[in-house]
MDTraj code that builds the backbone (N, CA, C; nanometers):
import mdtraj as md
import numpy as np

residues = "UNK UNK UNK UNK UNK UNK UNK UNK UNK UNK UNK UNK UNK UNK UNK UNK UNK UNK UNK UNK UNK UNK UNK UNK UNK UNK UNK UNK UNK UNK UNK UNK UNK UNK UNK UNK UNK UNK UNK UNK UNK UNK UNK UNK UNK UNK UNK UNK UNK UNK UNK UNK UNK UNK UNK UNK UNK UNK UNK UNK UNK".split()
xyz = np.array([
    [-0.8926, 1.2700, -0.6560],
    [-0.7493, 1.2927, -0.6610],
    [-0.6872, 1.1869, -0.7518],
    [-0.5751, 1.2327, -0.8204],
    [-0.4678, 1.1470, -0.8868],
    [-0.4658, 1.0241, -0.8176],
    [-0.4580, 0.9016, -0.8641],
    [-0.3851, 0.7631, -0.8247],
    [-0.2866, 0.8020, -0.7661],
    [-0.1950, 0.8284, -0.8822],
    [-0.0132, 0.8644, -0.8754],
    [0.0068, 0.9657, -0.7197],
    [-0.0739, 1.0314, -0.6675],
    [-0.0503, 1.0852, -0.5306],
    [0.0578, 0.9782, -0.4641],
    [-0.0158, 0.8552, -0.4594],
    [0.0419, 0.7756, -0.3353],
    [0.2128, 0.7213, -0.3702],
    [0.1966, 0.7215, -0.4428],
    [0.3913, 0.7127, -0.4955],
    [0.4851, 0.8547, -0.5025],
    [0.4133, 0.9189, -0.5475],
    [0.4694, 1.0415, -0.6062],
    [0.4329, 1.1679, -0.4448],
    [0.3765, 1.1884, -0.3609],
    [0.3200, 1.2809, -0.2965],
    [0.3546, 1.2461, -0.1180],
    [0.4428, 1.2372, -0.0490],
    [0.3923, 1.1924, 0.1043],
    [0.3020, 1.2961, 0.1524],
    [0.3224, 1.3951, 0.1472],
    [0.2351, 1.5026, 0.2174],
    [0.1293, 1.5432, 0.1813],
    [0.0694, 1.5309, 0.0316],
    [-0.0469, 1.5169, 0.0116],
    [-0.1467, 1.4142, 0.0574],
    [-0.0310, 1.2400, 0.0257],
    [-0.1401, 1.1723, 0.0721],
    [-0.1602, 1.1433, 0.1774],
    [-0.0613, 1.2094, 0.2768],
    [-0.1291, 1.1701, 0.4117],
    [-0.1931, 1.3150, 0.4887],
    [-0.2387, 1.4449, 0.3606],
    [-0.3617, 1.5047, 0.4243],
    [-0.4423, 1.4159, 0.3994],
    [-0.4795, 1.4116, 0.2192],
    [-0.5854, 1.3505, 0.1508],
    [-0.6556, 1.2282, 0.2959],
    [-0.5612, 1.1451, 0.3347],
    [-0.5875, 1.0293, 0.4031],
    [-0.6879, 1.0883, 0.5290],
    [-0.6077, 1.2028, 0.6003],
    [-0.7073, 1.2519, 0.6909],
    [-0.7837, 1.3102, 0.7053],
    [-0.8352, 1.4086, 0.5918],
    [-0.9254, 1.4618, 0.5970],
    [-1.0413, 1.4154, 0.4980],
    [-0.9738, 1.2889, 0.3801],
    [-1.1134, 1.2466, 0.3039],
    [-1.0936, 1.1105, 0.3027],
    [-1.0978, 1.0380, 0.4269],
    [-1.1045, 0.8878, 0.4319],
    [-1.1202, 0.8172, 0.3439],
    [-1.2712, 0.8537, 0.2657],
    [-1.3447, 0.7626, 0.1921],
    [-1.3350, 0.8328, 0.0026],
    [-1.2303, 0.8853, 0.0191],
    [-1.2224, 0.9565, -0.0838],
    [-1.1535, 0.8724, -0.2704],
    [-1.2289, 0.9023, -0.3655],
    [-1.1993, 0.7601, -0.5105],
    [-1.0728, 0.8678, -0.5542],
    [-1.0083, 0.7322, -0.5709],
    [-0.8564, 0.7590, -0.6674],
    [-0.8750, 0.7485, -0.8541],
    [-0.8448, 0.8326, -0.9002],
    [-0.8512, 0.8249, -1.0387],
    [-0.7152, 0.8466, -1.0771],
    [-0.7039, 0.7806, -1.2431],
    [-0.5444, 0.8139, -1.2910],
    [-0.5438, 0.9451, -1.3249],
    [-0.4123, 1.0034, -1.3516],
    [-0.4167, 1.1131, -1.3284],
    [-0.4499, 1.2463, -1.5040],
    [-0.4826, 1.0473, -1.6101],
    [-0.5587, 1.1178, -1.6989],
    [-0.7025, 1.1786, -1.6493],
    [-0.7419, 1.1029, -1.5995],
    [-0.9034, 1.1201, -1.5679],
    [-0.9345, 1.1843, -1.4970],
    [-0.8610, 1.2356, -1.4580],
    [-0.8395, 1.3976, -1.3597],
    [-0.8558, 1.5218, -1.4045],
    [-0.7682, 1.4495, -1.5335],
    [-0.7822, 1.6144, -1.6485],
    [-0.8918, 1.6146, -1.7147],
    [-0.9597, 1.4781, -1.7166],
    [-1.0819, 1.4886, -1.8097],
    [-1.2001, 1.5493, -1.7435],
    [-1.1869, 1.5152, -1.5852],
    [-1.2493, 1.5557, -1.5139],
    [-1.2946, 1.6740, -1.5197],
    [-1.1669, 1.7317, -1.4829],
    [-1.1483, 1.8835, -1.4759],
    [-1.2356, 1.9838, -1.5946],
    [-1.2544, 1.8879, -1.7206],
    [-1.3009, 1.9787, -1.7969],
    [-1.4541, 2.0401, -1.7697],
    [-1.4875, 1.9865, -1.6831],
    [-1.6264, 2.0368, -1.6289],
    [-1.6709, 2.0912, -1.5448],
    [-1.5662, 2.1074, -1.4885],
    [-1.5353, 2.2273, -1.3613],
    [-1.6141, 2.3742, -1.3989],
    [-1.6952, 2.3658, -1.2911],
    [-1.7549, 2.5270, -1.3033],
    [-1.6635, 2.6098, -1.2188],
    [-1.5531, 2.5893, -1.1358],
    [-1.4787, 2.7180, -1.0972],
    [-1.3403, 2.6199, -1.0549],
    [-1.2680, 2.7146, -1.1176],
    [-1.1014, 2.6824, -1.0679],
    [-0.9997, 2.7341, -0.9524],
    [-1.0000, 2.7277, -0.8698],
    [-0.8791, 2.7635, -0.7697],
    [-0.7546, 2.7117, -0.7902],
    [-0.6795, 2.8532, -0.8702],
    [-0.4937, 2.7840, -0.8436],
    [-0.4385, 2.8394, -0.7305],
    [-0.3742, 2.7434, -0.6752],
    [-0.3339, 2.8068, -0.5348],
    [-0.1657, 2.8132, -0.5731],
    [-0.1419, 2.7589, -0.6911],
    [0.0637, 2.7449, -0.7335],
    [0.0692, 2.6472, -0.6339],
    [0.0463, 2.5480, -0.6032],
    [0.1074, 2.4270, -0.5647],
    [0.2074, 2.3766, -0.6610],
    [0.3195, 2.3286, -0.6072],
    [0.4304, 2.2837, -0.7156],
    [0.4930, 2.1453, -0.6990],
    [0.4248, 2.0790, -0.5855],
    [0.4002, 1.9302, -0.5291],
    [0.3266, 1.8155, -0.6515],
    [0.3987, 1.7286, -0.6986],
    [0.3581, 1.6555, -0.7884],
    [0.2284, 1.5831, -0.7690],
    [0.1050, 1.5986, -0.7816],
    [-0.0602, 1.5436, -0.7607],
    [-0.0717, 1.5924, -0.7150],
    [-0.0840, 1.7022, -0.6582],
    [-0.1606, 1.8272, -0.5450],
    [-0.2694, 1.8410, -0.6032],
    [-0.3841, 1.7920, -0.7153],
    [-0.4697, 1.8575, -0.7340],
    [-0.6212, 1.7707, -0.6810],
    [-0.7435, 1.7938, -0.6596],
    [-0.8123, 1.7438, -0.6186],
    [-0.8994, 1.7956, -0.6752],
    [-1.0412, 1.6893, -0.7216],
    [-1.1444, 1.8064, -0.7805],
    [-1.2509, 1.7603, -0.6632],
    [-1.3006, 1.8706, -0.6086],
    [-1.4378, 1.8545, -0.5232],
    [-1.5535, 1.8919, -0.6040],
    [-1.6498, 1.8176, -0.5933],
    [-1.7910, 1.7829, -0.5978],
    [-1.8853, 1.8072, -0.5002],
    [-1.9774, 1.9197, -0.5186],
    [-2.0912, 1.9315, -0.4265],
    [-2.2033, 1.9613, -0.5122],
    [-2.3221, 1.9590, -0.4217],
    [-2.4596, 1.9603, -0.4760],
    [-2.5189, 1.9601, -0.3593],
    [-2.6715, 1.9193, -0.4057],
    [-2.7806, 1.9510, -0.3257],
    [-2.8424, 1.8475, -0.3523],
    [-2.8870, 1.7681, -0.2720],
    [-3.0204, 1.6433, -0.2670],
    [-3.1719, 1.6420, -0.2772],
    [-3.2067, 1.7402, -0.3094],
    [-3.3447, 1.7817, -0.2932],
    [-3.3860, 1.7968, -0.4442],
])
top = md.Topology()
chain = top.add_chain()
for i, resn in enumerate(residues, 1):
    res = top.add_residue(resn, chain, resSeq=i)
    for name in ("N", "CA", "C"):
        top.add_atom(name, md.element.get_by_symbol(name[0]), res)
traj = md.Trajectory(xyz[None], top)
């Protein structure tokens, strides 16, 4: 998630807070850079300033 959440967002960051404790803050360039590697996009029209989050999964094996 965006840095800028925690200034800009109350209600995001206090899901973010409860449901991903341990979760890394990036600026909210590196978000977009992120993003460019995204194998699938969900817009849900959020219109809340940092609403976006990129999740990461895989497999360990």
């Amino acid at each position: 998630a965006a840095s800028e959440v925690r200034g800009a967002n109350r209600a995001a960051t206090a899901l973010l807070d409860a449901r991903f404790p341990d979760l890394d803050l990036v600026s909210h360039e590196r978000l977009k850079e992120l993003s460019a590697g995204a194998r699938l996009v969900v817009r849900t029209g959020e219109a809340r300033p940092y609403a976006n989050v990129l999740l990461r999964c895989g497999v360990f094996f």
